[in-house]
N, C-alpha and C positions, 0 to 999 in steps of 0.2 A: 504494500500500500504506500503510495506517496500522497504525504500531507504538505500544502506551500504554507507555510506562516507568515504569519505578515505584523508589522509593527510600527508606529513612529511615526515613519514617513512613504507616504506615495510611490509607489515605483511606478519612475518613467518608463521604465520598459514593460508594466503592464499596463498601463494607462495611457500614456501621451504614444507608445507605441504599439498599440495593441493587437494581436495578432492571435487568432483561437487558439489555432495551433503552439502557443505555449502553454496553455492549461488542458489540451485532450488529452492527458495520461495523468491528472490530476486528480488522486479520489477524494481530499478533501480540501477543503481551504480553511484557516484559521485565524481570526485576527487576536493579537495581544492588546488592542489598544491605542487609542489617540493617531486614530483613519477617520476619514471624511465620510460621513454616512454614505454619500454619493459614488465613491468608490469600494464600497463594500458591496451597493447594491448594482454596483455596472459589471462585479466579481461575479455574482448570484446569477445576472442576467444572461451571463454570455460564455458562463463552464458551467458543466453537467455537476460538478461537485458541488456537493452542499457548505455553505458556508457560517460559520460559526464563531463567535466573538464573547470575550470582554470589554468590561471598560476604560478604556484608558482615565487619567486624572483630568485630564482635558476634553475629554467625552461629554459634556454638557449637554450638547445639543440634540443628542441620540433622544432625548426627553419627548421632544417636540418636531425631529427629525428622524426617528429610528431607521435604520439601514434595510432598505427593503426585501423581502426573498430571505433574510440572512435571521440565524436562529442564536439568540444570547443564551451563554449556559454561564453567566457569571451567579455562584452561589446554586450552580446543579450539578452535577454528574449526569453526563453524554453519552449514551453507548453509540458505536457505527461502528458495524460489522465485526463484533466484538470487543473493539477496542473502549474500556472505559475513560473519558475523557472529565477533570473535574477543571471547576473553571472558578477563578477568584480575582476581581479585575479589581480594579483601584491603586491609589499609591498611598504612601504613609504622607498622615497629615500634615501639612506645612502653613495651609493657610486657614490658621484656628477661627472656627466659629460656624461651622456645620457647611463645608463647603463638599458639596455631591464627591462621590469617587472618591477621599480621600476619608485616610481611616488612621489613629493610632494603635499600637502595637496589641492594647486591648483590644479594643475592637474586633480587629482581622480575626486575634485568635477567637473571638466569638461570633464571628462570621461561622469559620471551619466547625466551632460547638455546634451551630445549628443545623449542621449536615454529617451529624453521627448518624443520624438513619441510613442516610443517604449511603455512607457508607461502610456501614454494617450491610445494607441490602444490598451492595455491589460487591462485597469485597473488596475495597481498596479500590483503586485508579489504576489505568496504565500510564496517562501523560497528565500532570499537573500545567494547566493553562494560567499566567497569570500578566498582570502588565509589572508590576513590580519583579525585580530580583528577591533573592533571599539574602538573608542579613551574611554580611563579607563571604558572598559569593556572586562576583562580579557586578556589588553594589558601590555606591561612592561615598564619603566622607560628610556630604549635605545633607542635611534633614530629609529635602524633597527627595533625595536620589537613595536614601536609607534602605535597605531589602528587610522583610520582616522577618522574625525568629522563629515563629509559628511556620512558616514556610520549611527554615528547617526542618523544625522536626515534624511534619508530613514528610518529608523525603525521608528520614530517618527512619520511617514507623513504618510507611508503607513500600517501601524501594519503586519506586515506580521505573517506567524505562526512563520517562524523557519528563525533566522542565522546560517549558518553555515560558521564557517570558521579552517584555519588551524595557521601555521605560530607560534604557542607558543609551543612549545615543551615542552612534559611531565618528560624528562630527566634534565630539566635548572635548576634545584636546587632550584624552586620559587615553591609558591602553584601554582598548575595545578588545574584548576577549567574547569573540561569536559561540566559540564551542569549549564544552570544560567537563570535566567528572566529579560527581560529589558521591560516591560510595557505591552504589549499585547505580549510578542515574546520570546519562546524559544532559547537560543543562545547552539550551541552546538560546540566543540572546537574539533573538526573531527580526530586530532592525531591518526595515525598508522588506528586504523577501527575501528565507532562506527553504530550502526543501529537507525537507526528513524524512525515511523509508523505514517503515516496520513489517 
């Protein structure tokens, strides 16, 4: 199975130069967050794959714009074609006083408490979706840019194959670290468009 992840920023090479023929052997699509509704829903329109998203911290507008065609699993577990997919979008809060998408350290991990059903009923995940990193793995030293701990230990508890998340941009002037290991698990840092195969 090939999944395209998506993050951040626009790719011109699926949008400003769009051409079918680079998503027919694409069985799913994935966004991590802070995409243009409108490019999520020209993804849905124009590949056979289903497309699937969090929210980024800059995702605001999804409110009153939602991505059309395209199915949110932030705060669900996903199965496609048995692959269970859990999905947790937002960033750690930076701008205090109830601003959408963004969450502190409590919080998140009460986000995750509220989908102990969720998964107990699945058994665990295969690929943790997020727009955040997890706390110092290949997070940054800023509040905004912070990865959460709770994320660890999901990866710790459940070994999934793959993280993927968004939220560290390739442009910040810092190493950009796309691909990494954290114990049983793939981490993959989704910026603009990367492909993963299971």
């Amino acid at each position: 199975m090939k999944i395209l992840v998506l993050a951040d920023e626009e790719s011109k090479y699926l949008w400003d130069y769009f051409d079918k023929s680079k998503v027919e052997d694409i069985d799913l699509i994935i966004s991590c967050g802070d995409l243009s509704p409108q490019y999520l829903s020209f993804l849905a329109t124009f590949s056979k794959a289903p497309v699937l998203y969090v929210h980024g911290n800059h995702d605001v507008c999804y409110k009153d714009t939602p991505p059309e065609g395209c199915i949110c699993i932030d705060g669900a577990i996903y199965v496609y074609k048995g692959i269970r997919i859990m999905g947790l979008g937002g960033s750690m809060e930076y701008k205090f006083g109830g601003s959408p998408h963004q969450y502190s350290e409590r919080a998140m991990y009460f986000r995750i408490l509220k989908m102990k059903l969720k998964l107990l009923r699945h058994k665990g995940f295969d690929i943790l979706i997020t727009h955040s990193p997890a706390y110092q793995i290949n997070d940054s030293d800023d509040l905004a840019h912070t990865g959460f701990k709770c994320f660890r230990k999901l990866l710790e508890k459940y070994k999934p194959k793959y993280f993927v998340h968004g939220h560290v941009h390739i442009n910040y002037g810092r190493d950009f670290v796309r691909e990494s290991e954290y114990m049983d698990t793939t981490i993959i840092n989704a910026f603009e468009r990367y492909i993963i195969e299971i």
